[in-house]
Backbone as a chain_set.jsonl record, in Angstrom:
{"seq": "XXXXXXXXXXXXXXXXXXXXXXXXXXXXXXXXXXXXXXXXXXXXXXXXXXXXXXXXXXXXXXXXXXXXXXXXXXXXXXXXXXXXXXXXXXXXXXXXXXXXXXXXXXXXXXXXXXXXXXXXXXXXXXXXXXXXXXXXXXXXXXXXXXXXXXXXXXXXXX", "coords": {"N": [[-8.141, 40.485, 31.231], [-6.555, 39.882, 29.423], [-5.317, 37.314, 30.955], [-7.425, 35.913, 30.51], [-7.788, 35.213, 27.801], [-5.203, 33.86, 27.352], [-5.862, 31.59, 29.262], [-8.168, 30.599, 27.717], [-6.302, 30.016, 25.49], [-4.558, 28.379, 26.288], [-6.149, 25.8, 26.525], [-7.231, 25.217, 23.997], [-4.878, 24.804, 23.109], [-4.435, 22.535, 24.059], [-6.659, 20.795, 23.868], [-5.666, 20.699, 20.954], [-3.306, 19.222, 21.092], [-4.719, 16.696, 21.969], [-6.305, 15.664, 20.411], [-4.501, 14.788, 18.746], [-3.605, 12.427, 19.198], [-1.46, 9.263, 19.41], [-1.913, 6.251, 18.767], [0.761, 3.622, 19.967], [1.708, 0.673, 19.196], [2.521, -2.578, 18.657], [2.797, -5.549, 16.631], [0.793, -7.736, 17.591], [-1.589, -6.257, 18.948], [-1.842, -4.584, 16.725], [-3.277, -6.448, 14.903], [-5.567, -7.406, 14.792], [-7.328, -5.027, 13.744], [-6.828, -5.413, 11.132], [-8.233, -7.548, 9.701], [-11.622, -7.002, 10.385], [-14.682, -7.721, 10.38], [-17.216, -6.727, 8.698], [-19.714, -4.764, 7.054], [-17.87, -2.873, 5.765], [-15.614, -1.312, 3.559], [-11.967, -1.023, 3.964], [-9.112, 0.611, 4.553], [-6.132, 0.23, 4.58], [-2.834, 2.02, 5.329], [0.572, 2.261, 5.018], [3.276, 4.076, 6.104], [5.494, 6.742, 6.286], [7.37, 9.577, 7.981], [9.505, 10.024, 6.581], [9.604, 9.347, 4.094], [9.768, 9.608, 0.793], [7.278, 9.149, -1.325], [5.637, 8.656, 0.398], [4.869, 10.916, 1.88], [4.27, 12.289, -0.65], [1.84, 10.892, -1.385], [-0.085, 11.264, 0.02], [-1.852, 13.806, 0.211], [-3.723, 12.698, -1.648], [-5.182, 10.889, -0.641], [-6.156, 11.867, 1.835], [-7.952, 13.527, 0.463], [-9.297, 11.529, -0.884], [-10.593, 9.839, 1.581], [-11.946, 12.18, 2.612], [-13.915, 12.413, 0.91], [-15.48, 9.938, 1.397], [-16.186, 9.747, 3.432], [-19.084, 9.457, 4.432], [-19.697, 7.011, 3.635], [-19.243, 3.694, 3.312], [-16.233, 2.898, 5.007], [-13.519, 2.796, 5.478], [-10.069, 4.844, 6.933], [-7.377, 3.551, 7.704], [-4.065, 5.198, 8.593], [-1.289, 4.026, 9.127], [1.983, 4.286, 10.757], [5.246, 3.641, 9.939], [7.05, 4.948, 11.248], [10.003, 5.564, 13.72], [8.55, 5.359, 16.808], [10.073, 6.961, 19.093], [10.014, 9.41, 17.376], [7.961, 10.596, 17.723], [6.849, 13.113, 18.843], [8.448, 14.911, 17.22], [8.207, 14.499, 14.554], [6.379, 12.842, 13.872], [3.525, 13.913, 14.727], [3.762, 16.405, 14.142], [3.944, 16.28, 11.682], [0.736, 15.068, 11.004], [-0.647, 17.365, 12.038], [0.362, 18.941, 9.559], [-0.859, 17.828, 7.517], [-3.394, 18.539, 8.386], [-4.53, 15.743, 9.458], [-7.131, 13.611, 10.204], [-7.982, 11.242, 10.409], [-7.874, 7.721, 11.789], [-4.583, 7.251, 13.254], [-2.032, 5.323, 13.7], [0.682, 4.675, 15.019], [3.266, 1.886, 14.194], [4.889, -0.286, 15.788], [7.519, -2.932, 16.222], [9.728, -3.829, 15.861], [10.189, -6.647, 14.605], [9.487, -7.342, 11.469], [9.753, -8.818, 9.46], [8.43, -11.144, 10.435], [5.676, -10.085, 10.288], [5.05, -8.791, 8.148], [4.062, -10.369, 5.845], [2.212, -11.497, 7.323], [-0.058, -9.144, 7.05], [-0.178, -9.006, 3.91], [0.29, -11.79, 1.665], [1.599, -10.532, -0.843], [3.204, -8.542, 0.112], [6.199, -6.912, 0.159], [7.031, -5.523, 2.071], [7.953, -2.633, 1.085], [7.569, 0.514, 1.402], [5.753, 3.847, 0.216], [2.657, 1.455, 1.104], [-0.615, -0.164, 0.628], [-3.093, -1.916, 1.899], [-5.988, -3.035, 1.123], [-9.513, -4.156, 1.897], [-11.985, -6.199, 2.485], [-15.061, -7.694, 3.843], [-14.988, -10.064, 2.206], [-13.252, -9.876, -0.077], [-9.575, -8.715, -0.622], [-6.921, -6.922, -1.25], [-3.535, -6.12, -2.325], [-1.657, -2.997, -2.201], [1.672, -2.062, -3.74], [3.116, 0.222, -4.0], [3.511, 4.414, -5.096], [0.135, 5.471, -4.195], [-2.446, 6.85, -6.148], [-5.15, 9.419, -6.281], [-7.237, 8.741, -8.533], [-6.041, 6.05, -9.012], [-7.6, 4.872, -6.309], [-10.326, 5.367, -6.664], [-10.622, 3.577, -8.299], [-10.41, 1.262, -7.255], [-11.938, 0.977, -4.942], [-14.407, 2.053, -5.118], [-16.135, 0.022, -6.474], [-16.696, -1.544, -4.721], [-17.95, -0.471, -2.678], [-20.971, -0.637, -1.176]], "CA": [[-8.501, 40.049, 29.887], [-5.127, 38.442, 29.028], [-5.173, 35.781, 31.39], [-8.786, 34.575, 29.978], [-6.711, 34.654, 26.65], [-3.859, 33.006, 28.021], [-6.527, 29.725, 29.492], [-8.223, 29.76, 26.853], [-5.028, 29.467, 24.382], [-4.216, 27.075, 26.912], [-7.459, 24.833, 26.583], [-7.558, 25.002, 22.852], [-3.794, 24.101, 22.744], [-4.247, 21.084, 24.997], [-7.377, 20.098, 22.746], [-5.479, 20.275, 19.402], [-2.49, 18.116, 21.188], [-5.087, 15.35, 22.549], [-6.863, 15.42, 19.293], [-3.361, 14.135, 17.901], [-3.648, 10.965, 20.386], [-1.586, 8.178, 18.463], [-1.492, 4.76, 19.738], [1.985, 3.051, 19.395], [1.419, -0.779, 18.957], [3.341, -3.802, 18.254], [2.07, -5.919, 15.669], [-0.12, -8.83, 17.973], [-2.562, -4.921, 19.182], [-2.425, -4.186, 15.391], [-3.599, -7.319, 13.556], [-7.226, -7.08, 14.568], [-7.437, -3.834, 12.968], [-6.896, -6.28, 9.365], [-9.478, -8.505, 10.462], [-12.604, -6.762, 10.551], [-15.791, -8.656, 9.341], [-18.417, -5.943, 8.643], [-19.876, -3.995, 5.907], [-17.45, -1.881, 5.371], [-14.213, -1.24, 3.032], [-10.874, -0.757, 4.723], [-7.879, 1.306, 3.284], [-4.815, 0.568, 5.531], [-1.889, 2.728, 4.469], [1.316, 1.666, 5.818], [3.843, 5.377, 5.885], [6.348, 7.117, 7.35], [7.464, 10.911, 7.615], [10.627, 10.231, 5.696], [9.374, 8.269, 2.72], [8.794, 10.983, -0.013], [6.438, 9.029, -1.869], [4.175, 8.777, 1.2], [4.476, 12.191, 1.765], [3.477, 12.57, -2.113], [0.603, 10.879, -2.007], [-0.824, 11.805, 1.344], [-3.323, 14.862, -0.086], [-4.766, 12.359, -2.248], [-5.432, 10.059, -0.015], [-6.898, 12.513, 2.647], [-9.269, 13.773, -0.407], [-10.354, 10.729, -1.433], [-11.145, 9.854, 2.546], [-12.626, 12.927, 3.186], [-15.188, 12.274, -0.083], [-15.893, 8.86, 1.398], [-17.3, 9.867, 5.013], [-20.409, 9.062, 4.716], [-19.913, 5.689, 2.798], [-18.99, 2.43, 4.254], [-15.386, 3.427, 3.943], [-12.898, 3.453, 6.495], [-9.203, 4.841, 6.355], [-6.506, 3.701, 9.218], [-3.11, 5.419, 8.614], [0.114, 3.217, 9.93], [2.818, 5.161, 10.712], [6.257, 2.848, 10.656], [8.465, 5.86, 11.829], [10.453, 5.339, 15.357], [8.334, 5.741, 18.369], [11.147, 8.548, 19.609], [9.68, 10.578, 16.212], [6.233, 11.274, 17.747], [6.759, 14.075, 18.857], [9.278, 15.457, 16.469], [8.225, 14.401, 13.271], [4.63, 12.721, 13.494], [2.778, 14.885, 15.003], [3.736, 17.546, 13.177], [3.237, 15.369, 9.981], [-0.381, 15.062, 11.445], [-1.154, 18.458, 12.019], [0.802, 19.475, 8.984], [-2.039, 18.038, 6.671], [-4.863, 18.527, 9.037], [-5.237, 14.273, 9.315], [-8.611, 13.574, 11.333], [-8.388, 10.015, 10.65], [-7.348, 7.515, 13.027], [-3.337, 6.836, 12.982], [-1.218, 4.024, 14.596], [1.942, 4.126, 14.996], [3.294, 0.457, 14.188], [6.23, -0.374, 16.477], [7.297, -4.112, 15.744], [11.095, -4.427, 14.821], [10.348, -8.001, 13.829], [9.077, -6.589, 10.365], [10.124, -10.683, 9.013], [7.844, -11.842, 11.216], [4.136, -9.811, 10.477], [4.812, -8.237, 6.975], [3.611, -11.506, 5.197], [0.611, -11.638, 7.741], [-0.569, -8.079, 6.634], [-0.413, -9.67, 2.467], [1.329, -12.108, 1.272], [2.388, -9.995, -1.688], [3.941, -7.538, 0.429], [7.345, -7.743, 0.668], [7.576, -4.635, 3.249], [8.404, -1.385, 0.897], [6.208, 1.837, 1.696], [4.022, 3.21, 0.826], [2.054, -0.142, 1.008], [-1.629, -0.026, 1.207], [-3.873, -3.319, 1.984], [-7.437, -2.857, 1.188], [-10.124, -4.953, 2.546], [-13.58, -6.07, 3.432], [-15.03, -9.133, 4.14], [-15.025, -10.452, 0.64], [-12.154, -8.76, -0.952], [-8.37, -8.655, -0.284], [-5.954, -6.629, -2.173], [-2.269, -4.894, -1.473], [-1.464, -2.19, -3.564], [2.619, -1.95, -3.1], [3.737, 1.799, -4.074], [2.664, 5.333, -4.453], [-1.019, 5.756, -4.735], [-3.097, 7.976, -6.43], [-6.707, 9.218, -6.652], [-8.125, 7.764, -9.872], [-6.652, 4.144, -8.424], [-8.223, 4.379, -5.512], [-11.522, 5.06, -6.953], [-11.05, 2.402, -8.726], [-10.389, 0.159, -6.059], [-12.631, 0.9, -3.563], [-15.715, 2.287, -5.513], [-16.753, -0.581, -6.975], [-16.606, -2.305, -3.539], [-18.624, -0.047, -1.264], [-22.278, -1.21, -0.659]], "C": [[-7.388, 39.173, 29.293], [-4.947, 37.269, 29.715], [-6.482, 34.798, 31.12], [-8.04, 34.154, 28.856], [-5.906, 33.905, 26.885], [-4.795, 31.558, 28.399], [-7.249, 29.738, 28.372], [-7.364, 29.427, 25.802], [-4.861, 28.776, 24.767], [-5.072, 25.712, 26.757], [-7.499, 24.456, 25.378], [-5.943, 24.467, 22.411], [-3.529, 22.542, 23.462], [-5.28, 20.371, 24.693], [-6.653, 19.621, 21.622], [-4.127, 18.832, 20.152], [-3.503, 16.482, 21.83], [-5.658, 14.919, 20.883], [-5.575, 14.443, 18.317], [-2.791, 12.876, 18.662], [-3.139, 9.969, 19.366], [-0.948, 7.028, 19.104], [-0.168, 4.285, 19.234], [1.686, 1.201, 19.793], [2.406, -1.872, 18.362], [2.48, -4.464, 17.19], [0.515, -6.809, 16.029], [-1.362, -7.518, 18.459], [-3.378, -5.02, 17.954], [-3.042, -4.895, 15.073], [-5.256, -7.13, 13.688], [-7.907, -5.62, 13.826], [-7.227, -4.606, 11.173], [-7.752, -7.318, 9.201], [-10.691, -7.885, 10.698], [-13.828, -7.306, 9.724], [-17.097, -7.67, 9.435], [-18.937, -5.737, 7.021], [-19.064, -3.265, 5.359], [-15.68, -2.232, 4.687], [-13.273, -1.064, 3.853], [-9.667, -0.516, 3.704], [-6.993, 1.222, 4.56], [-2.917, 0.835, 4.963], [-0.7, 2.708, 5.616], [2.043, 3.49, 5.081], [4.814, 5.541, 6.896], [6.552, 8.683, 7.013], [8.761, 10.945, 6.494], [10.57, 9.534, 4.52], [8.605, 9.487, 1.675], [7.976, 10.498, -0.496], [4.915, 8.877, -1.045], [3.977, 9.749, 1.736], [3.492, 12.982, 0.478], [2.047, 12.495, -2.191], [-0.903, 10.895, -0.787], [-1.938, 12.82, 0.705], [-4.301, 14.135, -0.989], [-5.365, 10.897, -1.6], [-6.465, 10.52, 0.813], [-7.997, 13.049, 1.784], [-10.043, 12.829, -0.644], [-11.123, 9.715, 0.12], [-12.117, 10.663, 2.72], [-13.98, 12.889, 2.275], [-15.779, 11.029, 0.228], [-16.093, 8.772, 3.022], [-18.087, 9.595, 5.146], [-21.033, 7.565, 3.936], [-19.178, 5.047, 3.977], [-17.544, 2.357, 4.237], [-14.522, 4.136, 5.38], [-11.258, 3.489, 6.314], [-8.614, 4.753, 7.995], [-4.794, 3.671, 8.465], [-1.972, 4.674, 9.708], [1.269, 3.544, 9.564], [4.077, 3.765, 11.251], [7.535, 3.778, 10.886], [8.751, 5.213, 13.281], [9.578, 6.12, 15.71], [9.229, 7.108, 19.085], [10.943, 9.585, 18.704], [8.262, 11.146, 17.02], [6.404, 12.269, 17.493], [7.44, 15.404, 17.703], [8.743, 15.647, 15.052], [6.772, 13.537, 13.117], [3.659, 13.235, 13.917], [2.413, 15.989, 14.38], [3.409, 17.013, 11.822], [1.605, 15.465, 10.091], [-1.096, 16.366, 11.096], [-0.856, 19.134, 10.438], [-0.597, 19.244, 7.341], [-3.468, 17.537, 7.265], [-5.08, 16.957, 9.113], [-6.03, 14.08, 10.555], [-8.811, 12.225, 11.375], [-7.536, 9.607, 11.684], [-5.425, 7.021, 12.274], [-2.597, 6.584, 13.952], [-0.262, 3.992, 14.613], [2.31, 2.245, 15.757], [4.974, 0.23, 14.73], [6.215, -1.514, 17.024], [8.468, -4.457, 15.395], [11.223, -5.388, 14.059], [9.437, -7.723, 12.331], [8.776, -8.293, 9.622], [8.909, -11.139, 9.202], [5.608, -11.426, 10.911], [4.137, -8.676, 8.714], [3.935, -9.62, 5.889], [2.181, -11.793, 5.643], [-0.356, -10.294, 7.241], [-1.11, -8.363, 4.805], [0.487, -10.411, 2.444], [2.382, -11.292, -0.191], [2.96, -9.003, -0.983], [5.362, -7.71, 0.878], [8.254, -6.451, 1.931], [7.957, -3.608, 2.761], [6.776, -0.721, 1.22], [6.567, 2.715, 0.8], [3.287, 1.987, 0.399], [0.702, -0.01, 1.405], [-2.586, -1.038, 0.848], [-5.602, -2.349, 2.082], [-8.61, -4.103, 1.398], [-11.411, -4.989, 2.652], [-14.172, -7.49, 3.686], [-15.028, -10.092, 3.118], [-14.353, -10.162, -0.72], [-11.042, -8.21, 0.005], [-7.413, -8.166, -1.316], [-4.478, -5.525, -1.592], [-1.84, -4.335, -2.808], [0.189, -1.481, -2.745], [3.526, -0.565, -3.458], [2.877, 2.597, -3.972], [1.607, 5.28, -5.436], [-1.93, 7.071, -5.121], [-4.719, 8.061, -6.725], [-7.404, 8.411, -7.188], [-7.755, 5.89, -9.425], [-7.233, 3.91, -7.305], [-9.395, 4.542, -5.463], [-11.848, 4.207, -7.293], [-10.878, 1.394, -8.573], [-11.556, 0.083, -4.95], [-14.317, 1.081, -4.064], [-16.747, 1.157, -5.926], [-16.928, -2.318, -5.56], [-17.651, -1.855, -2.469], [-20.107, -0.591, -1.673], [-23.049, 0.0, -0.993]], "O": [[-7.435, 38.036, 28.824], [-4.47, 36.27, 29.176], [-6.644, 33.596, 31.332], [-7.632, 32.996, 28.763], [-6.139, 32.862, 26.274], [-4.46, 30.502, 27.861], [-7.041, 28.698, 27.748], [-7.706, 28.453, 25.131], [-4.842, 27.829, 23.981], [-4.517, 24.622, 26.899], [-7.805, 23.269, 25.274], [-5.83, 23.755, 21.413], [-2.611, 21.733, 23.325], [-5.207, 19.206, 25.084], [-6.788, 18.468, 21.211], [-4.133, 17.684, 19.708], [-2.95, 15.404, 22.052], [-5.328, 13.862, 20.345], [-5.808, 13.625, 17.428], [-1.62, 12.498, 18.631], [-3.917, 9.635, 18.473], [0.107, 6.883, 19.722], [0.075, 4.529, 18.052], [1.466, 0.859, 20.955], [3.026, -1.544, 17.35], [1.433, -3.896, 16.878], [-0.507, -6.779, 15.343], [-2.447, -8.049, 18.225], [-4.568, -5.278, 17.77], [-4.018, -4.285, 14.637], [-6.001, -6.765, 12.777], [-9.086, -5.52, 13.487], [-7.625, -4.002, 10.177], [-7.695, -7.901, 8.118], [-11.071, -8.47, 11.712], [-13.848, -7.28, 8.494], [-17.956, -7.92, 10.282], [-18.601, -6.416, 6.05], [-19.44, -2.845, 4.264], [-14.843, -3.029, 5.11], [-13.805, -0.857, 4.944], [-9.335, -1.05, 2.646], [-7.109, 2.04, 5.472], [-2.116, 0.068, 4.429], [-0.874, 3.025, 6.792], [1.626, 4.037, 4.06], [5.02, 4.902, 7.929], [6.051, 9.141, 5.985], [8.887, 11.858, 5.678], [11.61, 9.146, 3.987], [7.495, 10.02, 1.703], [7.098, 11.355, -0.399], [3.745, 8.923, -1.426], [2.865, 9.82, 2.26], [2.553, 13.778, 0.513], [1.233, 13.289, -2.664], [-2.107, 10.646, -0.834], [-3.083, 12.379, 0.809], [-5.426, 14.583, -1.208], [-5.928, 10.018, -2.251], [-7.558, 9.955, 0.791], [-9.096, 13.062, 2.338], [-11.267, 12.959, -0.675], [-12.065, 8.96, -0.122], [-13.219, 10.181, 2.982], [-15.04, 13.269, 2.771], [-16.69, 10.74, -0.547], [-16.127, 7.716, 3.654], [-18.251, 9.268, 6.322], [-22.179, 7.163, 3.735], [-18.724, 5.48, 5.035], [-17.234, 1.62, 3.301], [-14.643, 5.185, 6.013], [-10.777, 2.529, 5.713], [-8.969, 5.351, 9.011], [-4.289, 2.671, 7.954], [-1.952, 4.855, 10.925], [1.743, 3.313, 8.452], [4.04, 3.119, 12.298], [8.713, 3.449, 10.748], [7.944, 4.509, 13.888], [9.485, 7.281, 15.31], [8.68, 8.125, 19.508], [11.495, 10.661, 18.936], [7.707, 12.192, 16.684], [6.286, 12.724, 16.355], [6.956, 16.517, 17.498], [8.801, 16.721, 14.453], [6.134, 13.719, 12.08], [2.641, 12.917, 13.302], [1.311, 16.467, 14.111], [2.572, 17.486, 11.053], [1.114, 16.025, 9.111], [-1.902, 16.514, 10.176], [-1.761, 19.851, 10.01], [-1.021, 20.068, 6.53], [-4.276, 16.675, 6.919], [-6.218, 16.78, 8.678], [-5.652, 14.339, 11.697], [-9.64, 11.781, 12.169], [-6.769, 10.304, 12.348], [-5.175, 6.605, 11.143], [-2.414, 7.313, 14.927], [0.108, 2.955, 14.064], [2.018, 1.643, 16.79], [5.991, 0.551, 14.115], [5.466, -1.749, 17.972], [8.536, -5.396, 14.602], [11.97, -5.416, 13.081], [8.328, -8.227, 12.512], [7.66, -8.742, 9.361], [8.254, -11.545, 8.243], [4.641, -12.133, 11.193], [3.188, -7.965, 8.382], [3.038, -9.176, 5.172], [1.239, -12.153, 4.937], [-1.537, -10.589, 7.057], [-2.226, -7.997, 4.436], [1.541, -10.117, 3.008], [3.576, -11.497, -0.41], [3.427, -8.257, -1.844], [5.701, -8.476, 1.78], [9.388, -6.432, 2.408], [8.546, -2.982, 3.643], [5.609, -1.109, 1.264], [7.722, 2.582, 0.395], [3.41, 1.6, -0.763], [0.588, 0.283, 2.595], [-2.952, -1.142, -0.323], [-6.068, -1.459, 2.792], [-8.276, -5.138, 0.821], [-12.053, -3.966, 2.893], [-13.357, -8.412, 3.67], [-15.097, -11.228, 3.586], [-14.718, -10.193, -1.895], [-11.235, -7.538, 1.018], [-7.088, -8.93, -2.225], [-4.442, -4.583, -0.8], [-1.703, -4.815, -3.933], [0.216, -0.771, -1.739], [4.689, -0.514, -3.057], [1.827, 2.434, -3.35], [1.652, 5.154, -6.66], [-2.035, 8.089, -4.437], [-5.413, 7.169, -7.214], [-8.085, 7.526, -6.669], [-8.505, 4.913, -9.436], [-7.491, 2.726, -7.089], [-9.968, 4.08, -4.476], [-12.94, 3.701, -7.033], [-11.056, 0.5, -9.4], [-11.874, -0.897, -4.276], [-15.255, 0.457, -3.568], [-17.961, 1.287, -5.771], [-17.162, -3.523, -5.65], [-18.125, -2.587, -1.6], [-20.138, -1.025, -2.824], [-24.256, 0.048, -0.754]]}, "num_chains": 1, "name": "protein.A"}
């Protein structure tokens, strides 16, 4: 009886770590991810684990995702911690508030070089979050909260 326990702890612990699958990308991977021509909104939230304000405003971000599942209404988290953090410190960031969306780690030193292509108003502080759709471009350059991102995005979805 303990060694069924034992595979399946094993099976369900080697689910929750695939489930936390995060691509690491350079910027020329990323950019088509800011480029999408559909129906749908786009919330791309630039972060890191050591930036308190994008720690701050992380639960209201994941609320106001998780109320916008079934709308046109998509959220891609971009993680600019070091690559050598995965494991240490984004992962556990991940798990730490349950995040189910998708998240990228953006690994790109030339920052100069693709912060300007992401907005031009951005001048590269985080949290930084570009919203989008095919008819609407806006960067919103600190921390965000609920009520503005209703009232950014709501009056956008279809």
């Amino acid at each position: 009886m303990m060694k069924i326990f034992a595979v399946i702890a094993g099976i369900i612990m080697a689910a929750a770590i695939q489930a936390q699958s995060v691509p690491v990308m350079n910027f020329n991977s990323f950019e088509p991810v800011l480029r999408q021509k559909n129906d749908t909104v786009y919330m791309i939230n630039f972060w890191a684990t050591w930036c308190v304000p994008c720690v701050e405003e992380m639960p209201d971000i994941l609320k106001f995702a998780s109320e916008m599942k079934t709308r046109k209404f998509k959220l891609v988290l971009v993680s600019l911690d070091n690559p050598d953090h995965m494991e240490s410190r984004v992962k556990p960031f991940i798990k730490r508030f349950d995040i189910t969306q998708k998240v990228i780690l953006l690994d790109d030193p030339d920052a100069n070089s693709w912060i300007e292509k992401v907005h031009p108003d951005w001048m590269g502080s985080i949290p930084g979050t570009l919203f989008y759709s095919a008819d609407f471009r806006q960067f919103h350059s600190s921390k965000i909260d609920y009520t503005t991102l209703r009232r950014i995005v709501e009056p956008r979805l279809k």
